[in-house]
DSSP file (Angstrom, degrees, kcal/mol; ACC not computed):
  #  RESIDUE AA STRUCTURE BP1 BP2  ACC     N-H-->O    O-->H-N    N-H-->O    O-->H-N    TCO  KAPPA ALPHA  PHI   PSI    X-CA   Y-CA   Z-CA
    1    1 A X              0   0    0      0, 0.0     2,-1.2     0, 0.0    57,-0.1   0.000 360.0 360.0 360.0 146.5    0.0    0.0    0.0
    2    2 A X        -     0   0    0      1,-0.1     0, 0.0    53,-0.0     0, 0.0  -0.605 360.0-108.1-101.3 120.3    1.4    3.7   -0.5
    3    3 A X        -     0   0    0     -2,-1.2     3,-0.2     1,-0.1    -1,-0.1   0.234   7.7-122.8 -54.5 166.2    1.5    5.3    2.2
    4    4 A X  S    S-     0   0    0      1,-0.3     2,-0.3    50,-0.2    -1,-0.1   0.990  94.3 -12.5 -64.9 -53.6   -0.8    8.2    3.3
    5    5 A X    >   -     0   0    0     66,-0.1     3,-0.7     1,-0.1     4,-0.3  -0.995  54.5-125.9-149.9 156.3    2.4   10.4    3.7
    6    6 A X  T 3  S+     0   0    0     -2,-0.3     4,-0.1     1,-0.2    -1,-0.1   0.537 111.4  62.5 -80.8   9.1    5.9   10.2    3.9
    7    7 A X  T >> S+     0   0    0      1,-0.1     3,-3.9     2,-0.1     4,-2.2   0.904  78.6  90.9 -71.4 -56.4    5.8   11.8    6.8
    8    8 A X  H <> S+     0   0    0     -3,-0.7     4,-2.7     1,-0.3    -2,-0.1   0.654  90.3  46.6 -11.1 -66.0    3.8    9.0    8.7
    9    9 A X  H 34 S+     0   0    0     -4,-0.3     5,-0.3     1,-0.2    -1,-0.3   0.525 107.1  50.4 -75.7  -1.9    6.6    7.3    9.8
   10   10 A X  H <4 S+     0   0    0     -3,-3.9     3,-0.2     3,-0.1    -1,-0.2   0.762 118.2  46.0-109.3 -27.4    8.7   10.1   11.1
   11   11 A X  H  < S+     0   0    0     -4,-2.2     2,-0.8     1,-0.2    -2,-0.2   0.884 119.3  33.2 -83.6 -29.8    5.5   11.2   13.1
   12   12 A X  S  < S-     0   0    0     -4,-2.7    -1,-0.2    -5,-0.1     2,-0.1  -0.887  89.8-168.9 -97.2 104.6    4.3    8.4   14.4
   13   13 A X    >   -     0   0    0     -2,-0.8     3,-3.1    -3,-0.2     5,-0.3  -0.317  38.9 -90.3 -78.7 162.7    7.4    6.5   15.1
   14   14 A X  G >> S+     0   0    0     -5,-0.3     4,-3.3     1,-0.3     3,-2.3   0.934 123.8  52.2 -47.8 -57.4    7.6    2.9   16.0
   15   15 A X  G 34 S+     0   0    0      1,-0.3     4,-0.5     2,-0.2    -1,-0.3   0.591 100.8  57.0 -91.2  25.9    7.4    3.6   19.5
   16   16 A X  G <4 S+     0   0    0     -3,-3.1    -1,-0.3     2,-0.1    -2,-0.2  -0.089 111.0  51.4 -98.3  40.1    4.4    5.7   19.5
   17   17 A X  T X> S+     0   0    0     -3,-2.3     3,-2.1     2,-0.0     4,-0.8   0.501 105.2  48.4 -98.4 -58.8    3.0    2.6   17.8
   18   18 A X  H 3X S+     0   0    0     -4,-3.3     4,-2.4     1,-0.4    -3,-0.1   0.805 118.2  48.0 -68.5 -24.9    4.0    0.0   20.4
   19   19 A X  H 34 S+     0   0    0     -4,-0.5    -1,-0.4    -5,-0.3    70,-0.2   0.460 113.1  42.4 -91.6  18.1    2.5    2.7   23.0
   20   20 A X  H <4 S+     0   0    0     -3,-2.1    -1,-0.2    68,-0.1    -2,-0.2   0.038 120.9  45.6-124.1  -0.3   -0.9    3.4   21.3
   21   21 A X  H >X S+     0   0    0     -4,-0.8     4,-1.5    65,-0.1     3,-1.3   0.521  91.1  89.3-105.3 -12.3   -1.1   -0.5   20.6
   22   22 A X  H 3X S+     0   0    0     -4,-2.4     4,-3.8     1,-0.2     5,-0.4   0.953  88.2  48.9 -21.8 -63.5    0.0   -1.6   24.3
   23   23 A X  H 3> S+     0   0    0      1,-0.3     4,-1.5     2,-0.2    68,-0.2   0.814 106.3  51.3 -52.5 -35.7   -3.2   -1.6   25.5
   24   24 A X  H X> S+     0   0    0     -3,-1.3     4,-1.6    66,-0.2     3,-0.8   0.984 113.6  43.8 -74.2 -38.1   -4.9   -3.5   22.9
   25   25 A X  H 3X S+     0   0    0     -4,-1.5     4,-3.2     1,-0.3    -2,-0.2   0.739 112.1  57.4 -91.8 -18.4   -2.4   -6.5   23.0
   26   26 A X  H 3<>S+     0   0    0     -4,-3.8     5,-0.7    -5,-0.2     4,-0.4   0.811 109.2  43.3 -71.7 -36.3   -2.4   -6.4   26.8
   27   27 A X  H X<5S+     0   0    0     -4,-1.5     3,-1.4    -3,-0.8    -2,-0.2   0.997 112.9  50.7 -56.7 -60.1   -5.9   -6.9   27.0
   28   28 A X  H 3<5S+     0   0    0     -4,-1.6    -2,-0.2     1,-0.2    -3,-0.2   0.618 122.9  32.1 -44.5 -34.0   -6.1   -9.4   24.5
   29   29 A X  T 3<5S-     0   0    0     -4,-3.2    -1,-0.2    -5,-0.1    -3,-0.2   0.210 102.9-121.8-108.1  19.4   -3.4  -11.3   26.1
   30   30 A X  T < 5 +     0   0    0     -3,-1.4     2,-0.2    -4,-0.4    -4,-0.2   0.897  65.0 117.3  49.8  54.6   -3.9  -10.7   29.6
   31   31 A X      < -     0   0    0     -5,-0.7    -1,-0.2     1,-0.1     2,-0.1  -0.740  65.8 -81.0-120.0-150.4   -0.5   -9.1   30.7
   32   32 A X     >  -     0   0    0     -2,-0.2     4,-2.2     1,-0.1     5,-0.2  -0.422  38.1-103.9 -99.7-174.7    0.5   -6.3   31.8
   33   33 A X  H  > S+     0   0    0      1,-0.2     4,-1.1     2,-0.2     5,-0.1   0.671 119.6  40.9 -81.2 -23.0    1.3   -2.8   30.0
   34   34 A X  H  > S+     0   0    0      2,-0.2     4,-1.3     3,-0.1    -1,-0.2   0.858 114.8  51.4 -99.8 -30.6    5.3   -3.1   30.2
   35   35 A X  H  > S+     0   0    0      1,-0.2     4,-1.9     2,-0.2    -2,-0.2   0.979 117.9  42.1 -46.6 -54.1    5.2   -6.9   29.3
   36   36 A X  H  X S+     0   0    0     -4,-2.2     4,-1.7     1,-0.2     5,-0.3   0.878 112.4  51.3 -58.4 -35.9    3.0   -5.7   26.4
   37   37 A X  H  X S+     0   0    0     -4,-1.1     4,-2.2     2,-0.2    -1,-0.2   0.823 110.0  49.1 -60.1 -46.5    5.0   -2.9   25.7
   38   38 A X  H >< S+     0   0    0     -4,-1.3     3,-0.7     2,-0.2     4,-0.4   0.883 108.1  53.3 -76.6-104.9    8.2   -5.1   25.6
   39   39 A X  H >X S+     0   0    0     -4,-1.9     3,-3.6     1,-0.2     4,-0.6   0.556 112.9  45.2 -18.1 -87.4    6.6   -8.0   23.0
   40   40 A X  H >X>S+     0   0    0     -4,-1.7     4,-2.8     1,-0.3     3,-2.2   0.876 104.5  65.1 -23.4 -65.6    5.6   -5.1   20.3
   41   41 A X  H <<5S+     0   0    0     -4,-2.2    -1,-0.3    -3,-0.7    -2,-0.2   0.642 112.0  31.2 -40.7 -17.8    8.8   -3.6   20.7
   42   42 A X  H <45S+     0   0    0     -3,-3.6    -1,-0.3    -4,-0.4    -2,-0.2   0.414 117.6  57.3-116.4   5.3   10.4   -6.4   19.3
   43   43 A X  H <<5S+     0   0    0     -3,-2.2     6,-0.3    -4,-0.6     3,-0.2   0.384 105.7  50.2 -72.8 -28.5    7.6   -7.3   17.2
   44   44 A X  T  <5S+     0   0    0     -4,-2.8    -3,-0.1    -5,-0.3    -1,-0.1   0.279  97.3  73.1-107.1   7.0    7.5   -4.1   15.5
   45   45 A X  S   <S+     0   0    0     -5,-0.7    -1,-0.2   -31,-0.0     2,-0.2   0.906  70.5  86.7 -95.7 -15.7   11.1   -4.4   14.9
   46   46 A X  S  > S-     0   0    0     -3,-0.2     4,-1.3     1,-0.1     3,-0.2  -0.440  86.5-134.1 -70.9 168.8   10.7   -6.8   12.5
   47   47 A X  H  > S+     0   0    0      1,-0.2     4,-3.0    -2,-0.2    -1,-0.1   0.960  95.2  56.7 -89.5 -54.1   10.1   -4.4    9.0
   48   48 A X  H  > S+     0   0    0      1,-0.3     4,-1.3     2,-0.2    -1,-0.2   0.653 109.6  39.5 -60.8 -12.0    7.2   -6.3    7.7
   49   49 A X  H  > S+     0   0    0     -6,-0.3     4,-1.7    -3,-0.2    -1,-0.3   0.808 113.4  53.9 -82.5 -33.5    5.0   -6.2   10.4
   50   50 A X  H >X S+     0   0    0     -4,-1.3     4,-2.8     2,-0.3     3,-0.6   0.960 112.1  49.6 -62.8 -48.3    6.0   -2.5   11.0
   51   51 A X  H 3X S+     0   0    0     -4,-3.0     4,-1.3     1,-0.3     3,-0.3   0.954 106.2  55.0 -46.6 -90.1    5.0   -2.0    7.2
   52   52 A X  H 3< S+     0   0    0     -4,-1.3     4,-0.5     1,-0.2    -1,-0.3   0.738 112.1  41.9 -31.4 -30.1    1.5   -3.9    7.7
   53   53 A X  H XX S+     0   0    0     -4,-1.7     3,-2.3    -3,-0.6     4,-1.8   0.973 115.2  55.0-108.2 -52.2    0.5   -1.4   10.7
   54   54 A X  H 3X S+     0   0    0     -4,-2.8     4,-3.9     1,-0.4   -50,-0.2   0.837 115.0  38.8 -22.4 -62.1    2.0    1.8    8.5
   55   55 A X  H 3X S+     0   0    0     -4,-1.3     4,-0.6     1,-0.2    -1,-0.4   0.363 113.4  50.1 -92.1   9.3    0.0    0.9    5.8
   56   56 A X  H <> S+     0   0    0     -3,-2.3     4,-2.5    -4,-0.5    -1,-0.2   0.659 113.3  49.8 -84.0 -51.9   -3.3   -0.1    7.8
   57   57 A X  H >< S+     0   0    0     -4,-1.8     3,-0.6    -5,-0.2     5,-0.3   0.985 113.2  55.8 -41.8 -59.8   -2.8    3.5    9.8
   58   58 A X  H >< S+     0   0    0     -4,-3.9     3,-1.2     1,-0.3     4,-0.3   0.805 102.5  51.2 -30.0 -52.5   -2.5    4.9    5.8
   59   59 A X  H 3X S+     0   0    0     -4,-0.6     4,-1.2     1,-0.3    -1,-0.3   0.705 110.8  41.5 -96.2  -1.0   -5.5    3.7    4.6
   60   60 A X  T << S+     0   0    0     -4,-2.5    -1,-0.3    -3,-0.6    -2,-0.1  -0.400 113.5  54.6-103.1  72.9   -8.0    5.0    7.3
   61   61 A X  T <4 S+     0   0    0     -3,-1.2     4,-0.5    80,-0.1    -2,-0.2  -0.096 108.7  51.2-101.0  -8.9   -6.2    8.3    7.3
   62   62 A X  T >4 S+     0   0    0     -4,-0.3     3,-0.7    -5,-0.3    -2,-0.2   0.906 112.0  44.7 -62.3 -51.5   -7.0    7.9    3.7
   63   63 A X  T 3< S+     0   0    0     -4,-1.2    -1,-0.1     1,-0.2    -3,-0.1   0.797 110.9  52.7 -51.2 -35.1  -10.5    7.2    4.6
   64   64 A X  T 3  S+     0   0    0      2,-0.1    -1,-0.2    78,-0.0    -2,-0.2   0.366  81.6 108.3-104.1   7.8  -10.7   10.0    7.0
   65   65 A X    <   -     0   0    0     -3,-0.7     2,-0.3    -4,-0.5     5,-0.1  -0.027  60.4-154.6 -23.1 150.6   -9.4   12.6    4.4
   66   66 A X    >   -     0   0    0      4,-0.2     3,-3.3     3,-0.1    -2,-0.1  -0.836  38.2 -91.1-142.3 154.7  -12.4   14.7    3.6
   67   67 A X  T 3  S+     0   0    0      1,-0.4    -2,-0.0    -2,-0.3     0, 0.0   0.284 126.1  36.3 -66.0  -4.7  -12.3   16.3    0.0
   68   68 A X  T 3  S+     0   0    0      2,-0.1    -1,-0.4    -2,-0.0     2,-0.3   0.295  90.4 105.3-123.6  27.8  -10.5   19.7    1.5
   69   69 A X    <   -     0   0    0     -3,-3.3    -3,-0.1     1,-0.1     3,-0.1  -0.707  65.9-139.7 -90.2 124.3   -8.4   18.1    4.1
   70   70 A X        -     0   0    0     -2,-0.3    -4,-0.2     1,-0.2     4,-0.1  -0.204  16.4-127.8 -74.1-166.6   -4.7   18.0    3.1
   71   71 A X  S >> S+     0   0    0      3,-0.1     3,-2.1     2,-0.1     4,-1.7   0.790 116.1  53.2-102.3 -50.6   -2.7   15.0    3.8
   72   72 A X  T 34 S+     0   0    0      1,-0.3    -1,-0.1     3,-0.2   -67,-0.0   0.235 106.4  50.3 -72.9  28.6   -0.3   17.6    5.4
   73   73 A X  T 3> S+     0   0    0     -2,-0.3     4,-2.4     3,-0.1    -1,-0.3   0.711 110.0  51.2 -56.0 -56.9   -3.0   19.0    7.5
   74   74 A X  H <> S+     0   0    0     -3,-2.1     4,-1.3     1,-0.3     5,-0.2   0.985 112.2  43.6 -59.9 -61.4   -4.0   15.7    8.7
   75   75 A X  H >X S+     0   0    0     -4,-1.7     4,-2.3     1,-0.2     3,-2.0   0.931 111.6  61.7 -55.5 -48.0   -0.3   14.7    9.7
   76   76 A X  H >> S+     0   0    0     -5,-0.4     4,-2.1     1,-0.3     3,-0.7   0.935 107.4  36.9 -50.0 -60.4    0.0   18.4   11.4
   77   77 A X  H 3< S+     0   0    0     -4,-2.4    -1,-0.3     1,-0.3    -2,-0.2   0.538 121.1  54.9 -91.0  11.5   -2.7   18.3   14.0
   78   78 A X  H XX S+     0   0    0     -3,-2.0     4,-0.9    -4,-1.3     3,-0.6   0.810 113.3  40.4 -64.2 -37.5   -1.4   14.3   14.3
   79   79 A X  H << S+     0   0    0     -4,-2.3     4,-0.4    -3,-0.7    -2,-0.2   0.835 111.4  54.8 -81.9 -17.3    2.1   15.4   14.9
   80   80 A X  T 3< S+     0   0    0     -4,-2.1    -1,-0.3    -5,-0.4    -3,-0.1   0.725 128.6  24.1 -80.1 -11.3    0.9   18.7   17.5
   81   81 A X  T <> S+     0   0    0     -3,-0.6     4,-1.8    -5,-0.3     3,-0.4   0.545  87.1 100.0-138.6  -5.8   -0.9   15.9   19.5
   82   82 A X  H  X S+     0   0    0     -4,-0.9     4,-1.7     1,-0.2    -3,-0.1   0.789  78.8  62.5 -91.9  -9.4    0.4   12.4   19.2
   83   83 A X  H  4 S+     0   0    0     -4,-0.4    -1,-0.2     2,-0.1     5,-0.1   0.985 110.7  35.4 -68.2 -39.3    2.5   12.3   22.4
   84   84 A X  H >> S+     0   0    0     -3,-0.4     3,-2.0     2,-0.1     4,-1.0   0.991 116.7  60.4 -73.3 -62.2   -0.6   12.8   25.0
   85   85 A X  H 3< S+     0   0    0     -4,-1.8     4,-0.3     1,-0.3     3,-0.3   0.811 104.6  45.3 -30.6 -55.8   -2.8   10.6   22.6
   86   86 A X  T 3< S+     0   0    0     -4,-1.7    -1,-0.3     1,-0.3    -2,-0.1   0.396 107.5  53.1 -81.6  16.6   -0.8    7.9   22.9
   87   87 A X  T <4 S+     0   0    0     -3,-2.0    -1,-0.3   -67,-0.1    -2,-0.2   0.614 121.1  46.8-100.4 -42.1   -0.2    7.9   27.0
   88   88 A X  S  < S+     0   0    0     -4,-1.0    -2,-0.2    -3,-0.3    -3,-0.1   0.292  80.8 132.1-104.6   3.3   -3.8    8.0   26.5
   89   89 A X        -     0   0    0     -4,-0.3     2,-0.2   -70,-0.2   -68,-0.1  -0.194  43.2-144.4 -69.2 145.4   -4.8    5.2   23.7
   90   90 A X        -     0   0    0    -70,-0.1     2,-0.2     1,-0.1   -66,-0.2  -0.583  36.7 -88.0 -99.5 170.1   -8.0    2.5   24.6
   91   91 A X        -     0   0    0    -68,-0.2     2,-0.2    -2,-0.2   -67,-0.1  -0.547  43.9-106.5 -90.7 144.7   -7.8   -0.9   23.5
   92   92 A X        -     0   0    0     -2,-0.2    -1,-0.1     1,-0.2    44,-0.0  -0.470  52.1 -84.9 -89.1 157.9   -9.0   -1.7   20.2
   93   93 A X        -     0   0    0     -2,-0.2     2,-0.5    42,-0.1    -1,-0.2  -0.283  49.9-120.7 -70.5 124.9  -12.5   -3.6   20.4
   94   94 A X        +     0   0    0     -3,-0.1     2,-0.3     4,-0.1    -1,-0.1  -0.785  54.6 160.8 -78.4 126.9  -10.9   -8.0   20.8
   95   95 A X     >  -     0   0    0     -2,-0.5     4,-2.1     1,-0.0    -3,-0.0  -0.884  59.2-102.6-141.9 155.9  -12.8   -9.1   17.5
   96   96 A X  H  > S+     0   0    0     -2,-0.3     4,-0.9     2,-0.2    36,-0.1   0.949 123.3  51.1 -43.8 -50.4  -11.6  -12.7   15.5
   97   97 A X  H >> S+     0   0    0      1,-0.3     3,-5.3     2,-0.2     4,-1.8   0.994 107.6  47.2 -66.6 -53.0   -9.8  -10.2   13.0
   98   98 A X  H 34 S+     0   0    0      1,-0.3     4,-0.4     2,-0.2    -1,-0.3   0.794 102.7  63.0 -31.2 -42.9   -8.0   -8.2   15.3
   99   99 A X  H 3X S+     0   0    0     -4,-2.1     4,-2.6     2,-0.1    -1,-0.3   0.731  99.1  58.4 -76.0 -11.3   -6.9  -11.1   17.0
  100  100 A X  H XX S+     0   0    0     -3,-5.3     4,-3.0    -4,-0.9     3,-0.6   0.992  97.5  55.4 -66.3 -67.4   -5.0  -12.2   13.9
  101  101 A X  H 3X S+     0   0    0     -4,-1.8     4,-1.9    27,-0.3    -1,-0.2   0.816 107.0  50.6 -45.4 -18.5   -3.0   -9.5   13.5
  102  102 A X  H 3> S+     0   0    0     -4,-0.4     4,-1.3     1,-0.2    -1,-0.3   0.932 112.1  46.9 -89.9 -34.7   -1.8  -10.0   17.0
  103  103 A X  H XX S+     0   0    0     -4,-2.6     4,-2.6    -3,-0.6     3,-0.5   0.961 106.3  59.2 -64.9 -30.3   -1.0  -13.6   16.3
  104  104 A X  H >X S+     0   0    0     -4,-3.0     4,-1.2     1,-0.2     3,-1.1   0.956 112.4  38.3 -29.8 -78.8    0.6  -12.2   13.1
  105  105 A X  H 3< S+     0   0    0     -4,-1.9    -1,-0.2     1,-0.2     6,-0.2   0.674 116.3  56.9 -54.9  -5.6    3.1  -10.0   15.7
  106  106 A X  H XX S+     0   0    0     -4,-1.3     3,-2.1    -3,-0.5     4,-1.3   0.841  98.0  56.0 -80.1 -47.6    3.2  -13.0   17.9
  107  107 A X  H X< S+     0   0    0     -4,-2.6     3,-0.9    -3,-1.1    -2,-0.2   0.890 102.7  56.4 -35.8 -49.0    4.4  -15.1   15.2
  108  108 A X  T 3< S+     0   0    0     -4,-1.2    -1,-0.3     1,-0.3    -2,-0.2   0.238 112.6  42.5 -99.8  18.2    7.5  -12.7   14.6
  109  109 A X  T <4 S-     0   0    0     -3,-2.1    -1,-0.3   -66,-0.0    -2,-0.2   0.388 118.2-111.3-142.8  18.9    8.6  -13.0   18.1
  110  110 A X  S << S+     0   0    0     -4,-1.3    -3,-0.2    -3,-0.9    -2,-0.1   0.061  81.2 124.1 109.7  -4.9    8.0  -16.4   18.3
  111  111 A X        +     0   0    0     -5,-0.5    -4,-0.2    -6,-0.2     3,-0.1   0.894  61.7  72.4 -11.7 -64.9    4.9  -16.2   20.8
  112  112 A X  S    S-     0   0    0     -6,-0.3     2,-0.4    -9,-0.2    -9,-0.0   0.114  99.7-101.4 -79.9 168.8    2.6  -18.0   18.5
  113  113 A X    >   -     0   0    0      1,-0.1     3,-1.2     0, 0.0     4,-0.3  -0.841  43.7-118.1 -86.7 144.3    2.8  -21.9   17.8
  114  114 A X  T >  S+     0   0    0     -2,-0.4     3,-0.8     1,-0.3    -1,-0.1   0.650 110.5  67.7 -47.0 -27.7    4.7  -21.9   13.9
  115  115 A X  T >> S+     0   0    0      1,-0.2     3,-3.5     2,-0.2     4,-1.5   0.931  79.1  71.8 -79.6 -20.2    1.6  -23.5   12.5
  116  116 A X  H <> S+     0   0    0     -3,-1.2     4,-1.6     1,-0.3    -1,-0.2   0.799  95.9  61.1 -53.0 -12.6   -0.8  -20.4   12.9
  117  117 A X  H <4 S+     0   0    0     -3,-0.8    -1,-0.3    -4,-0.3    -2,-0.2   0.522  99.3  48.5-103.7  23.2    1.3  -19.0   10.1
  118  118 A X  H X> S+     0   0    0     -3,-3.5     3,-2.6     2,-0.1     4,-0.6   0.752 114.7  45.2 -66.1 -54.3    0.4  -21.6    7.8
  119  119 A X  H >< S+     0   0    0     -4,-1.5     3,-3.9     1,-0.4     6,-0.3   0.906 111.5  55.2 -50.9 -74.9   -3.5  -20.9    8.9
  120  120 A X  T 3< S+     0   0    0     -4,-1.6    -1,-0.4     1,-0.3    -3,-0.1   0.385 105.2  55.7 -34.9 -10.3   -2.7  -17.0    8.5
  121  121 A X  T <4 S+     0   0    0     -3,-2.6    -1,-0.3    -2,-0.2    -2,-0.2   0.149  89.7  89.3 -39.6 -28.6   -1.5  -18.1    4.8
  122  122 A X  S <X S-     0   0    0     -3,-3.9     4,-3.1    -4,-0.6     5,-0.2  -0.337  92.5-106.5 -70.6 157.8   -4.9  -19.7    3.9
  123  123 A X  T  4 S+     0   0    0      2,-0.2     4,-0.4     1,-0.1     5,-0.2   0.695 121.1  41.4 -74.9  -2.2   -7.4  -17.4    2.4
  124  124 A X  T >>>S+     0   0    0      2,-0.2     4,-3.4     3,-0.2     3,-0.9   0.886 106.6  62.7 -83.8 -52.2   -9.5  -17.0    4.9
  125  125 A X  H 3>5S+     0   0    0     -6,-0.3     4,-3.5     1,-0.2     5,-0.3   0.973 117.0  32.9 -53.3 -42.3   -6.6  -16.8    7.1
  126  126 A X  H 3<5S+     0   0    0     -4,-3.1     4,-0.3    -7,-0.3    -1,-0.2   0.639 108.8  61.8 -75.9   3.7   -5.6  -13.4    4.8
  127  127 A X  H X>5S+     0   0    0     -3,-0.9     3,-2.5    -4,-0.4     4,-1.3   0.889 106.4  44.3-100.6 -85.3   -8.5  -12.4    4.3
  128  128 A X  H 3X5S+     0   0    0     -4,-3.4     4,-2.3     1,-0.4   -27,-0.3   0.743 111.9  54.1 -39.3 -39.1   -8.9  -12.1    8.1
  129  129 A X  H 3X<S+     0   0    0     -4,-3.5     4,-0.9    -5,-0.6    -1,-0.4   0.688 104.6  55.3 -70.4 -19.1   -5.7  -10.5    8.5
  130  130 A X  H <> S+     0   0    0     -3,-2.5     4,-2.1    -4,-0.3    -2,-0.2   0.902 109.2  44.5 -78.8 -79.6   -6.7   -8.1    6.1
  131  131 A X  H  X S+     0   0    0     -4,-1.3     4,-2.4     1,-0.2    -2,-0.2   0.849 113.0  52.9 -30.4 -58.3   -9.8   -7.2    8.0
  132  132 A X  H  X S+     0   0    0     -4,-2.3     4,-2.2    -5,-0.2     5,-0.3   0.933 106.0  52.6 -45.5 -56.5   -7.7   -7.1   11.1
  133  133 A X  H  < S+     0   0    0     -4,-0.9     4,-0.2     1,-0.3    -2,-0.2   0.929 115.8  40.7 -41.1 -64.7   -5.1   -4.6    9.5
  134  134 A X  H >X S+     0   0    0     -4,-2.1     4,-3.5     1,-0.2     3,-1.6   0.903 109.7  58.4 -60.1 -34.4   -8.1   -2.2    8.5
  135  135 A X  H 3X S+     0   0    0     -4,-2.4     4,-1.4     1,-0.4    -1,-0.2   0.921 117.8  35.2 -66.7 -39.2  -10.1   -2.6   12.0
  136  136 A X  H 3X S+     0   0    0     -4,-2.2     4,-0.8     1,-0.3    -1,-0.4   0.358 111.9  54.9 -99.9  22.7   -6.8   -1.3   13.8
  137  137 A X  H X> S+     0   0    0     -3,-1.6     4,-2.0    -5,-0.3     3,-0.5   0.874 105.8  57.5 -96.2 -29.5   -5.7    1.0   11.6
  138  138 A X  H 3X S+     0   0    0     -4,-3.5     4,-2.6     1,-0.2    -2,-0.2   0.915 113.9  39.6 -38.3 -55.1   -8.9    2.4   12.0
  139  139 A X  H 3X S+     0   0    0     -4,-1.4     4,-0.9     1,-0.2    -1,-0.2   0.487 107.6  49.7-102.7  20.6   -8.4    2.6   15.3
  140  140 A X  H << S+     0   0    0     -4,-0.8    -1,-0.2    -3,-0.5    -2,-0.2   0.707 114.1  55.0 -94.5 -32.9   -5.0    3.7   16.1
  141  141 A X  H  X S+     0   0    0     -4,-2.0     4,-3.4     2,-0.2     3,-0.5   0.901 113.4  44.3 -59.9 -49.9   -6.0    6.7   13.2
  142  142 A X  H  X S+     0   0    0     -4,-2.6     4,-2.0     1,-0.3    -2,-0.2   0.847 111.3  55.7 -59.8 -79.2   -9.5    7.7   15.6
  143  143 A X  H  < S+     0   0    0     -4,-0.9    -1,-0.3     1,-0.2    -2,-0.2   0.596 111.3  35.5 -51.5  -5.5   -7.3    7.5   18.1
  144  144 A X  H  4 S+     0   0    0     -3,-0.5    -1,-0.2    -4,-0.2    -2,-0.2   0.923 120.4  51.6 -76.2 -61.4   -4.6   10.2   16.6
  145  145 A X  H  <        0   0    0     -4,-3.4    -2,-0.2     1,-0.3    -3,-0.2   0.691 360.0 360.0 -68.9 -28.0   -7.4   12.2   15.3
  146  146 A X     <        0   0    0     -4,-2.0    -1,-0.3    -5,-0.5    -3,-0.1   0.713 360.0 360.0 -49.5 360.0   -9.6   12.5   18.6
C-alpha cells in the first residue's frame, strides 16, 4: 500500500505505535502494559510487520481525508498531539480479525505456535488479516485524530 504520507513514519514512530497499541495487545493477552510494551517492541522491529500497521494507519487516514483536508493538515494536527494521545490510547475492540493480527506480531517474536502462520496463509486466514489490518488501523488513526 502507498503510504498516506511520507511523513507517517517520522510522526508516528515505531514507539508511538508500540504505545498506542499496548493496551490492545495487553488486554487481548492478559499481561500487563510493560510486558505488552516489551513484546511489540520487538515485534515491530521486524520491518514487515512494522509496514503492515503503516499501511493499515494509511489507509484510514486515507478514509478520514475529507475532500478539503490536506494530507499535510492531517499529519500536522497528528504530529501537534500524538504524544498525549498515545499515553492515552483505549484498547481496540478484541474481535476474531483483530486477534490475527496480534497472532501475526506474535508469530515474529516467536509467541505463537509456527503452524498459525500456515492458517494465517490460507485465504480465509488473509482475508482475516486483512480485516484485522483495516479494524486497527482504523483505530490507532481515531485514536490520533480524537
Amino acid at each position: 500500500m502507498v503510504p498516506f504520507s511520507r511523513r507517517l513514519p517520522h510522526v508516528v514512530t515505531k514507539a508511538d505505535l508500540v504505545l498506542l497499541l499496548a493496551p490492545t495487545y495487553a488486554s487481548a493477552r492478559a499481561v500487563d502494559h510493560e510486558e505488552a510494551a516489551e513484546r511489540l517492541g520487538r515485534a515491530l522491529g521486524v520491518p514487515a510487520a512494522l509496514d503492515e500497521l503503516y499501511g493499515a494507519i494509511s489507509g484510514a487516514l486515507a478514509d478520514a481525508k475529507g475532500p478539503r483536508t490536506t494530507e499535510d493538515a492531517l499529519v500536522d494536527r497528528i504530529s501537534a498531539h500524538v504524544a498525549s494521545r498515545r499515553a492515552r490510547a483505549k484498547a481496540a475492540p478484541a474481535t476474531p480479525a483483530v486477534s490475527a493480527v496480534l497472532v501475526r506480531l506474535d508469530l515474529e517474536i516467536g509467541l505463537a505456535p509456527e503452524p498459525m502462520r500456515a492458517t494465517l496463509a490460507t485465504p480465509r486466514g488473509i482475508a482475516l488479516l486483512e480485516a484485522g489490518l483495516r479494524e486497527l488501523g482504523a483505530h490507532l488513526a481515531k485514536e490520533l485524530l480524537r
